[in-house]
Structure formats: structure tokens, C-alpha cells
VEXDREN-2710 file (C-alpha; in Angstrom, 1 decimal):
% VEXDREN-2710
k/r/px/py/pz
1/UNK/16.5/102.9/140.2
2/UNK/16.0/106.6/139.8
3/UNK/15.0/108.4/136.3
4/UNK/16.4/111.6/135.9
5/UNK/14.4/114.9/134.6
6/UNK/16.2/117.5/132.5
7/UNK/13.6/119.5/131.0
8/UNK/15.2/122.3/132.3
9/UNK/19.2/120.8/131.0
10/UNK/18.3/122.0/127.3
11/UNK/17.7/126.2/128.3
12/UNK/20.6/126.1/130.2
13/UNK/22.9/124.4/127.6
14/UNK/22.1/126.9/125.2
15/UNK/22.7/130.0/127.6
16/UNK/26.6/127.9/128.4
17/UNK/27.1/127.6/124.7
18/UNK/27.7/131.6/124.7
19/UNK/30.1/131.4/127.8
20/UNK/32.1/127.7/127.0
21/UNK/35.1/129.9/128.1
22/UNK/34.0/128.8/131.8
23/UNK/34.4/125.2/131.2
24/UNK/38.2/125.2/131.2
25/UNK/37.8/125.9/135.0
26/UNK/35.7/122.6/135.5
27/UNK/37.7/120.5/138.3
28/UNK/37.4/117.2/140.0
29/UNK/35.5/116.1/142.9
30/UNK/37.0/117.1/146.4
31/UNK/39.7/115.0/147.9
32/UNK/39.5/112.9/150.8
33/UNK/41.7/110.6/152.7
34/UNK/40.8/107.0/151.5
35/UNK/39.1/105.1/154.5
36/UNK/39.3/101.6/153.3
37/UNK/42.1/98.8/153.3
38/UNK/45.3/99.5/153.2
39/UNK/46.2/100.5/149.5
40/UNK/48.1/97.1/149.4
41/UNK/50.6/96.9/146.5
42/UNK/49.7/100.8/145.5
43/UNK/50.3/103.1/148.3
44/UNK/53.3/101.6/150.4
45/UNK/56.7/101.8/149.5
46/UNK/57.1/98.2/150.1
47/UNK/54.9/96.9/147.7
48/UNK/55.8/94.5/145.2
49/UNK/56.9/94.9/141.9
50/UNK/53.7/94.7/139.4
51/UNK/53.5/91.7/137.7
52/UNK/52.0/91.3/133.7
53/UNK/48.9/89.8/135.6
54/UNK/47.2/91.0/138.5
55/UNK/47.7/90.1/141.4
56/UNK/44.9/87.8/143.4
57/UNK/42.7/90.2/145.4
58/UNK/42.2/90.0/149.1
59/UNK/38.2/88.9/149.5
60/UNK/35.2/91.5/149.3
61/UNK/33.7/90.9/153.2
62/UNK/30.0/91.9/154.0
63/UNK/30.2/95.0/155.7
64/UNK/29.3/95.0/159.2
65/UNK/28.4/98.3/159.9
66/UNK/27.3/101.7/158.6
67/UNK/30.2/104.1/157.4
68/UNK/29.9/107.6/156.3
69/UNK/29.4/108.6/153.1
70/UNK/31.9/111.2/151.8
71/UNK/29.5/114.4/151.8
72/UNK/30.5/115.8/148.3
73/UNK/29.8/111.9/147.0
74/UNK/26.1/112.1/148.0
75/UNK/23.5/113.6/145.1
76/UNK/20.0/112.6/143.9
77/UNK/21.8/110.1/141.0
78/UNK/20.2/107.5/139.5
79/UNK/21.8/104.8/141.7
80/UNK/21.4/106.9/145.0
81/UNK/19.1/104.4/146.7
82/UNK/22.5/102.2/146.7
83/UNK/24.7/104.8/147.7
84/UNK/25.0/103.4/151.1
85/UNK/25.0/99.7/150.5
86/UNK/28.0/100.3/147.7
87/UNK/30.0/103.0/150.1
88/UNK/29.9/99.6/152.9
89/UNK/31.5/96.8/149.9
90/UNK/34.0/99.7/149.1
91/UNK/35.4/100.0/152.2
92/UNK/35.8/96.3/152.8
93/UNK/38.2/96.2/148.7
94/UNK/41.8/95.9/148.6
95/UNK/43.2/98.7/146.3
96/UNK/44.0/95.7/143.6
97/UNK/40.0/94.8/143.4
98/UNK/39.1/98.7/142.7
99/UNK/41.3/99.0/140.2
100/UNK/40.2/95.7/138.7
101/UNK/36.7/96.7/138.8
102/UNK/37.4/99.8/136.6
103/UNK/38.4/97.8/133.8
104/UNK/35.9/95.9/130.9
105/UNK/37.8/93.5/129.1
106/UNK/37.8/91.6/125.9
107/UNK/37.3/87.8/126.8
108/UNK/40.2/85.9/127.1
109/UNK/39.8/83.6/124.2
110/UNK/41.8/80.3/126.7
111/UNK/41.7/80.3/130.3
112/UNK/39.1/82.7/131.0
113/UNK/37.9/81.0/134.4
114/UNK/41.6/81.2/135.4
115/UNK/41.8/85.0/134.3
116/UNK/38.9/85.6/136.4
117/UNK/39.9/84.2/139.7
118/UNK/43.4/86.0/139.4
119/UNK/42.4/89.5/138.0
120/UNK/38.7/89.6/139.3
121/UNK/38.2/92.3/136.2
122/UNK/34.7/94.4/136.5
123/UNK/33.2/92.7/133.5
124/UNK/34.0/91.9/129.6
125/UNK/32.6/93.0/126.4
126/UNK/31.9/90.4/124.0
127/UNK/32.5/90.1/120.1
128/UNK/31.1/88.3/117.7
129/UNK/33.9/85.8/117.7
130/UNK/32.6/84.9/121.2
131/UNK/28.9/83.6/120.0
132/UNK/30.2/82.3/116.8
133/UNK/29.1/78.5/116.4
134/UNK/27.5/78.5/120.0
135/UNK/24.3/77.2/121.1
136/UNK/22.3/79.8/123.9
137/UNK/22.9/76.6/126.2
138/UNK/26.7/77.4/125.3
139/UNK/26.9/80.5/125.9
140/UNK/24.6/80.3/129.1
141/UNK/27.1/77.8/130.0
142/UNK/30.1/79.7/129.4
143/UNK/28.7/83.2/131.0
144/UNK/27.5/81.4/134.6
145/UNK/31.5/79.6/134.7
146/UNK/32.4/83.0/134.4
147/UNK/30.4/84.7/136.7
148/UNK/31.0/81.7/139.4
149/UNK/34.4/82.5/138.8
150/UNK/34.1/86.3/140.0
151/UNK/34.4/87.5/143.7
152/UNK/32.4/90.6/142.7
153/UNK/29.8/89.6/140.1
154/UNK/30.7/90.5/136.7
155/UNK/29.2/92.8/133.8
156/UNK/28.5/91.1/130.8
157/UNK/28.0/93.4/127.8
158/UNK/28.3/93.5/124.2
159/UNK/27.0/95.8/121.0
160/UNK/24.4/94.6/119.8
161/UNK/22.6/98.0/118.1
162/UNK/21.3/96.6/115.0
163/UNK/22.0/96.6/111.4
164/UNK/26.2/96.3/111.0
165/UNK/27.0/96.1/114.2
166/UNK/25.8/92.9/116.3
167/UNK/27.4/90.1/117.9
168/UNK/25.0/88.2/119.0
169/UNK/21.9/87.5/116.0
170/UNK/24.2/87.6/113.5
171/UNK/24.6/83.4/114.7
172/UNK/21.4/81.9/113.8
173/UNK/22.1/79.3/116.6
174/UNK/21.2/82.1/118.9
175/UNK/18.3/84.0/116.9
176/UNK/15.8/83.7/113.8
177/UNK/16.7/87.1/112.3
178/UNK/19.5/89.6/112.5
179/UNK/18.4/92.8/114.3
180/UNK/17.7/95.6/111.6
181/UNK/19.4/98.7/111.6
182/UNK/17.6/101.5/113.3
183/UNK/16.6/103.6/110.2
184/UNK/15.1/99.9/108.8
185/UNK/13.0/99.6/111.7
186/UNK/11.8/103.4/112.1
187/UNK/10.7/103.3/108.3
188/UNK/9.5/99.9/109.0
189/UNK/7.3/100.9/111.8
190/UNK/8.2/104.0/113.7
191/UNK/8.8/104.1/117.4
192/UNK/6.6/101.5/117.9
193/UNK/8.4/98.8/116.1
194/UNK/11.6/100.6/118.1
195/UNK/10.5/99.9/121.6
196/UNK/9.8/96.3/120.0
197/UNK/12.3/95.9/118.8
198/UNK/14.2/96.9/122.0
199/UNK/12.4/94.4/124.2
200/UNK/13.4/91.6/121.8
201/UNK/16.9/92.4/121.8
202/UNK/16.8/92.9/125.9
203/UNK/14.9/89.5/126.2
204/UNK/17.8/87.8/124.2
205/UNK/20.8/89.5/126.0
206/UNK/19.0/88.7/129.1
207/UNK/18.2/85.4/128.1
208/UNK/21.7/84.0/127.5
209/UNK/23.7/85.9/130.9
210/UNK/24.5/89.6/129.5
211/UNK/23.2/92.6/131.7
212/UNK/24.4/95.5/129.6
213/UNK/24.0/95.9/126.0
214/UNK/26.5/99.2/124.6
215/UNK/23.4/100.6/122.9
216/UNK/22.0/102.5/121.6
217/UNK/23.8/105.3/119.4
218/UNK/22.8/108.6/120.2
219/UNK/24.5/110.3/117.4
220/UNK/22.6/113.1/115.0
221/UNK/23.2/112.0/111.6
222/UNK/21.1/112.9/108.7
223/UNK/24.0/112.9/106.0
224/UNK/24.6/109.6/104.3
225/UNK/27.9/109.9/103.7
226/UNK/29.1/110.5/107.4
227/UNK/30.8/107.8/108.8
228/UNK/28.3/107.4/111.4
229/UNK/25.1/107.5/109.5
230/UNK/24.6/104.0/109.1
231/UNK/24.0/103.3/112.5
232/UNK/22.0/105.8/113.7
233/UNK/18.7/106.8/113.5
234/UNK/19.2/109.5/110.3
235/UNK/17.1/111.7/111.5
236/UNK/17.4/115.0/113.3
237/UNK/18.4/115.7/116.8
238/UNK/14.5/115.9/118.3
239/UNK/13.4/112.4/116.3
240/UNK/17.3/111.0/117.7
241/UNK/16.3/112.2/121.0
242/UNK/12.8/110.1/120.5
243/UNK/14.3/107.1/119.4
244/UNK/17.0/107.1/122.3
245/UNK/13.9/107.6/124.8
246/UNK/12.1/104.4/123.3
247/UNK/15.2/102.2/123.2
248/UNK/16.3/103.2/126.8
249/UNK/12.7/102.7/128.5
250/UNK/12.3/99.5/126.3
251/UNK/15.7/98.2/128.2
252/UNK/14.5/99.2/131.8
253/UNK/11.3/97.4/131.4
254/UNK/13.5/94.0/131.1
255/UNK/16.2/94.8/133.5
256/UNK/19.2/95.6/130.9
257/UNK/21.3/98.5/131.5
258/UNK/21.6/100.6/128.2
259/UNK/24.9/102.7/127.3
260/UNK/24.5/105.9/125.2
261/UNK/27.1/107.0/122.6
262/UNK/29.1/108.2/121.4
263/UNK/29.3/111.3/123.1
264/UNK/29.4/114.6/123.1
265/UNK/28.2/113.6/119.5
266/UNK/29.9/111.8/116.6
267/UNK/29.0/114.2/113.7
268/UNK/30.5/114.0/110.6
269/UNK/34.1/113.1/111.7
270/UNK/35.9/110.4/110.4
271/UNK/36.7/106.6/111.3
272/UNK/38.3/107.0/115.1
273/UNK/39.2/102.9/114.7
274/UNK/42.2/104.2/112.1
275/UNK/42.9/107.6/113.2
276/UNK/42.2/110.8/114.9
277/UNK/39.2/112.8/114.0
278/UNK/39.1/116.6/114.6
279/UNK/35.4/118.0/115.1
280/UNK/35.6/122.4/114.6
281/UNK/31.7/122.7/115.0
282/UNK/30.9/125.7/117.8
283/UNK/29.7/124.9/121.1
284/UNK/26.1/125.6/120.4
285/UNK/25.9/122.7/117.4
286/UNK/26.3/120.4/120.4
287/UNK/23.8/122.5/122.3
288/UNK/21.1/123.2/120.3
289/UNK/21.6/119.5/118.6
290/UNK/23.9/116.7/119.6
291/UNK/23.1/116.9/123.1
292/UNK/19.0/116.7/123.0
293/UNK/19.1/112.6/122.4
294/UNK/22.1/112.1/125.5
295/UNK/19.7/114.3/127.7
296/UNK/16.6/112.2/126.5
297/UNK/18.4/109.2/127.2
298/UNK/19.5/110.5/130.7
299/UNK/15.9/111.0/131.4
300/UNK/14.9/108.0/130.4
301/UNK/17.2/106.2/132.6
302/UNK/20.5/105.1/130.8
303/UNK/23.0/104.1/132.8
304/UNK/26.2/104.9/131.0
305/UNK/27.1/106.6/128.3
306/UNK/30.8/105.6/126.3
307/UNK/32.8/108.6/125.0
308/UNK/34.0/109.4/121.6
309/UNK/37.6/109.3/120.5
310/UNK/36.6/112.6/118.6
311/UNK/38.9/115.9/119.6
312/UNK/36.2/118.6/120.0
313/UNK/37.9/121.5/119.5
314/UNK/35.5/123.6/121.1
315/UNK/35.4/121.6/124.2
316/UNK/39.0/121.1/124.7
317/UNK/41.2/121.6/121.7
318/UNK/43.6/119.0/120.5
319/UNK/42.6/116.3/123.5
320/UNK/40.0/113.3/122.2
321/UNK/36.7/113.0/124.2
322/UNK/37.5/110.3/125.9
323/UNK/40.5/111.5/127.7
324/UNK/39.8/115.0/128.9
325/UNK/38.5/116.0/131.9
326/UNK/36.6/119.3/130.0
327/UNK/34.7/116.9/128.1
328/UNK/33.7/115.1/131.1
329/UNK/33.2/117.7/133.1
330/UNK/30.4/118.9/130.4
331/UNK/28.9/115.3/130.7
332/UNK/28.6/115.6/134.4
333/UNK/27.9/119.1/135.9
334/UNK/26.0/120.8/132.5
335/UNK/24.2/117.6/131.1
336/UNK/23.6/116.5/134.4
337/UNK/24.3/112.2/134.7
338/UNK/25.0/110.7/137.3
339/UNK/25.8/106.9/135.9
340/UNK/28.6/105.5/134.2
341/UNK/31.0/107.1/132.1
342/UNK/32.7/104.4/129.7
343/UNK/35.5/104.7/127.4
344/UNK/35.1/103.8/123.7
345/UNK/37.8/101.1/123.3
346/UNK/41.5/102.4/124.3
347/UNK/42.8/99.9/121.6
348/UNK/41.4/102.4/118.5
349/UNK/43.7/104.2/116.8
350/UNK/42.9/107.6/117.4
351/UNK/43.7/106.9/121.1
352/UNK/47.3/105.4/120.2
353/UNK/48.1/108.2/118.1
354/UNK/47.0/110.6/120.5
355/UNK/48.8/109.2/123.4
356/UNK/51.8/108.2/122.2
357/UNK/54.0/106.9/125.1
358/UNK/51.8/107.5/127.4
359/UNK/49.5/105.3/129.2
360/UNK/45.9/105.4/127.8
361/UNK/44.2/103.9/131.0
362/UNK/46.0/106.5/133.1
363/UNK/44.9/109.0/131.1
364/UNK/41.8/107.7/130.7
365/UNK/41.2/107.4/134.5
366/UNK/42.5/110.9/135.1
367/UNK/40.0/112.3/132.7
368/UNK/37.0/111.0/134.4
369/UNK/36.2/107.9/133.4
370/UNK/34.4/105.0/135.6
371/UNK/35.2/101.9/133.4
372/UNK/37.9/101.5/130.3
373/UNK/36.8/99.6/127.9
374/UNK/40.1/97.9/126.5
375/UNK/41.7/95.1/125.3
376/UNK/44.9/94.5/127.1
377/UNK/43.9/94.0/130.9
378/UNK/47.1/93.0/131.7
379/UNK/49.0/96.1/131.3
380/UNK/45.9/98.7/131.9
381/UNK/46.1/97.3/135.6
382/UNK/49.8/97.6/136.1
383/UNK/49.4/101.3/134.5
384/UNK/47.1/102.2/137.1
385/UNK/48.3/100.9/139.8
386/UNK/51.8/102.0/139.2
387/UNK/50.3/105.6/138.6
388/UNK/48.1/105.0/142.0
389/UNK/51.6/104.3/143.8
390/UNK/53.2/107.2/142.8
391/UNK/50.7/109.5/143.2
392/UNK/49.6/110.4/139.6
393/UNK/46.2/109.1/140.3
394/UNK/44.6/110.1/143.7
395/UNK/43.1/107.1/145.3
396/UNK/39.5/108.9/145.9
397/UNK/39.3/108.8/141.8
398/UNK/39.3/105.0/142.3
399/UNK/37.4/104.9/144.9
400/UNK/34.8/107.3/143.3
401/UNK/34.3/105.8/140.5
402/UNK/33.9/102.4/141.9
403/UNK/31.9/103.4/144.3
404/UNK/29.8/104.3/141.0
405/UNK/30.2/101.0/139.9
406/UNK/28.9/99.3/142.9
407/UNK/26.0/101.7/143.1
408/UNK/25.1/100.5/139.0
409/UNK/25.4/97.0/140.1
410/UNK/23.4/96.7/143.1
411/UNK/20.8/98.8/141.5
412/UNK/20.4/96.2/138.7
413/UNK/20.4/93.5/140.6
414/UNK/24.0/92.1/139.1
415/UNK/24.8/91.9/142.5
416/UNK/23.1/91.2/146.0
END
């Protein structure tokens, strides 16, 4: 799997900050006719009503020969070594499995197995709830039923950053000590007790079945009152951008994908979980700051990087991160990464404000991103693939971002 270089990204982001006008003309990719499967219970007429669960997908089959890759698909990207492996298992997925693979669920706390087999979903995040009383022979257990379950193997991921938020050492069935906060650790020993620190972690995700852990933050905070600041590094954007290098390259050497966030960079904007946060800061704060650890990160490898709820005004005014094109777009063509774009959950508050009736995952999908990291799989799927049947959603978005997908998990070794 490919590392990225960006030593030139930083230059040009602060030349782009003086001309952000140009960014409201950032499109799409190119559309295409989809060359797969019939888009069976999307694109026909005659499909069937959708169901609160999804339907059960028609088999992935090896691919038996070469098919082209759509020219505006190919790039040097960190999973392009796959490209052509992943482009062959796309063409052989119903239009119910794409969709499916788009989505990382909460585990179904009953039936999981059963979930599995009928919604074959792209992976799960797991909560604390999850490891709570477990032995790692439990959970080990519980993580190879599910993955025996899954037609297209699954991703297993969870936050475990350190400090307040893990899942995982917080049971002491499952490790001697809870992972300390990233500001502990860097005045407890500097980036060396970091990349430590980061193997451990990998080693114990690894360990028990997981293959993507949804760190670590990349936020600037140096203000202890921010919302935020706990988490991160407290440190400024060139020490942020250190840290995120060590964690990220401590994560490759065991084989666990890393996820970046929150981006474009949390700030000192409120609690997203209750409500909407409005970031005003100019274009060149995020330049000449909040950028430098995503672009470290990129370079170091990371393989996704989850989106903020945040509405940066300056990016695309009165729309959240995580559900505007703009913002991706910025991600994409000016930061330059090629992996996964996530969604910070669609359950959180600042989303449901935001979106009112409308469907979040459509949204979502329509803004860019590759997975949607949610809560209620049931009606997420029926969204999109209502909004695939009538046309809201171009197909080659699905296709293009699970073409992505494919590309992340052969790459990793998830699947074969």
C-alpha cells in the first residue's frame, strides 16, 4: 500500500486560501454508464417495494476476466496497486451489496449473525457496551461468527484514541491499563512513548478481530476550554502534525488501518453530539493550521479520514462538513487523499437538526462520502436505494466509492 507525499500540498493551500472563491465550482467525478449487474431492486421500474431490512444480496462471484477501468477512476492513490483486482469484484455486486457496503453500523445488540447474512453491511463500529464483561476469547469469538457470516469480509472498527474515549481497555478483562490520553503520554514521554503507545493499541485491536481503529484526532487545540481539547494533542498545528505522523506509521507497521479526524478541523466549536456548531474562522486558519496534521497523516498513510458535523462557513456556509460536496471536494483535489472518506455518526444531533426531513445518508452520499457511519442500517439502506431508483443518486457514486472500498480492503489484507 502506497504512502502519499505532500510536501508540496502546504504552499499550495496557502496560495487557495486567497482565492477559496474557486471552490464553489468543485464537481463530482465524471459519469459513466454502470457496467455491472443489473441495478436489481434500484434501477428498474419493477423492483420491489423496499422492505425495513435489506434485502439478501445475490453472491459476490470471482471475476473471470480483466474489465476496464473507468479512465477518470484511475490515479496514483494509496490503494492503486488494487485498483484492478477491486474494479473485477465490483462488476460481479448486485446494486443491494454496493449499497450495503457503504454503510458502518452499530452492532446489532440480538441477532447479529442473522443481520449479517440478510444485509451483508460493509462493517460495524463497536462501543464500549460491546466489550463490556467479555473475555478477548469472547470477543475473538463473537468477531470470527461475524465475519463467517459476511459474503464480503467485514470492517471491524471502533475508537479507541485514548484518555476519554476508549472502548476497548477501559474492560480490564481485555487489558492491564486504560490507554492515556494523548497529552498524558506526550508529557509522559514524547513521540517516542506515542509510537508506543500506538503499536500497543494496534497489537490489541488486532489481537481480538478489529482492523480499523477511528484514530487518531487530528484536531489543533491548544485552549483548554475548547470542547475538543481533551482529546487531542494540545499542542500547535506543526507538533499535531508530528504526533498524527507517529500514530499513523505506528498503525501501518501492525497492519491496522488508522482514520484521521475530525476534519477540516474541529477548532473551538461546540458539542456537534447536541447541536449544530458554526465555525467563522477564514480560509487560511485552516491553511496555515488545521490542515498541516490531515496532510501529515495522508503522508504517513492513513487510510480514512471521518468528517466533522461542524458548518465551516468559509468552506460552504450554512451546510455541516460532513454533508457538503465543497468540503469534500477540499479534502480530495486541494489536500490531495485518495482513501476513505467517513462520516462522523449521522445519528448526532447537529446532523438531525441540519437535515430536518431529509434523509441524512442521501445527503451524506451525495456529498461525497465513501462509508456512513450510522446507527439505523435499516432505514439508511432503503434511503439510498430508493434515492438510487429514482435517480437522486447516480449509480457511478456507488460504484465509486465502493470501488474505494474494495481497493482499502484488499490492500489490507481484510479480504483475499
Amino acid at each position: 500500500m502506497k504512502k502519499r507525499s505532500t510536501k508540496n500540498c502546504i504552499p499550495v493551500l496557502v496560495i487557495a486560501a486567497a482565492v477559496a472563491v474557486l471552490f464553489s465550482s468543485c464537481g463530482g467525478t465524471p459519469g459513466r454508464e454502470p457496467t455491472g449487474l443489473p441495478v436489481t431492486g434500484a434501477g428498474t421500474p419493477e423492483s420491489p417495494a423496499v422492505t425495513s431490512a435489506a434485502p439478501s444480496p445475490t453472491p459476490a462471484a470471482t471475476p473471470s476476466e480483466k474489465v476496464p477501468i473507468p479512465e477518470s477512476w484511475r490515479d496514483d492513490g494509496i490503494f492503486s496497486d488494487y485498483y484492478e483486482r477491486a474494479y473485477g469484484i465490483l462488476e460481479t455486486m448486485s446494486a443491494e451489496e454496493k449499497i450495503g457496503q457503504m454503510l458502518l453500523a452499530r452492532r446489532p445488540q440480538a441477532n447479529a449473525q442473522e443481520f449479517i447474512q440478510s444485509a451483508q453491511p460493509g462493517g460495524f463500529v463497536l462501543f464500549e457496551p460491546d466489550f463490556r464483561g467479555r473475555t478477548a476469547d469472547d470477543v475473538i469469538t463473537m468477531l470470527d461468527a461475524m465475519q463467517d457470516a459476511a459474503r464480503i469480509p467485514l470492517i471491524i472498527a471502533t475508537d479507541e484514541e485514548g484518555g476519554s474515549v476508549v472502548r476497548i481497555s477501559r474492560n480490564p478483562f481485555l487489558s492491564d491499563h486504560i490507554f492515556r490520553s494523548p497529552q498524558r503520554l506526550f508529557a509522559a514521554g514524547g513521540f517516542g512513548a506515542v509510537h508506543e503507545d500506538a503499536l500497543a493499541k494496534a497489537a490489541l485491536l488486532k489481537k481480538l478481530g478489529l482492523n480499523l481503529n477511528l484514530a487518531p484526532v487530528a484536531d489543533v487545540s491548544t485552549r483548554p476550554g475548547d470542547f475538543i481539547y481533551p482529546r487531542t494533542l494540545g499542542q500547535p498545528a506543526a507538533e499535531t502534525g508530528d504526533y498524527v505522523a507517529a500514530v499513523v506509521t505506528a498503525m501501518g507497521e501492525m497492519n491496522m488501518s488508522s482514520a484521521l479526524k475530525h476534519f477540516p478541523g474541529y477548532g473551538s466549536n461546540s458539542d456537534t453530539h447536541t447541536g449544530i456548531a458554526v465555525d467563522d474562522r477564514p480560509y487560511s486558519a485552516f491553511a496555515g493550521g488545521d490542515f498541516i496534521p490531515f496532510l501529515r497523516g495522508i503522508e504517513a498513510g492513513a487510510e480514512c479520514i471521518l468528517m466533522s458535523h461542524n458548518i465551516v462557513q468559509c468552506m460552504d456556509a450554512g451546510v455541516p462538513a460532513s454533508l457538503s460536496p465543497k468540503v469534500h471536494a477540499i479534502l480530495r483535489n486541494e489536500l490531495g487523499f485518495t482513501g476513505i472518506i467517513l462520516t462522523d455518526d449521522l445519528g448526532m444531533g447537529a446532523v438531525k437538526k441540519y437535515a430536518a426531513n431529509e434523509a441524512p445518508s442521501v445527503l451524506a452520499v451525495l456529498a461525497g462520502n465513501d462509508m456512513l457511519v450510522l446507527s439505523d442500517f435499516e432505514s439508511a439502506y432503503a434511503s439510498i436505494r430508493e434515492a438510487v431508483r429514482s435517480g437522486v443518486i447516480p449509480m457511478e457514486m456507488i460504484d465509486r466509492a465502493v470501488f474505494r472500498i474494495l481497493s482499502w480492503k484488499l490492500a489490507r489484507g481484510i479480504m483475499m
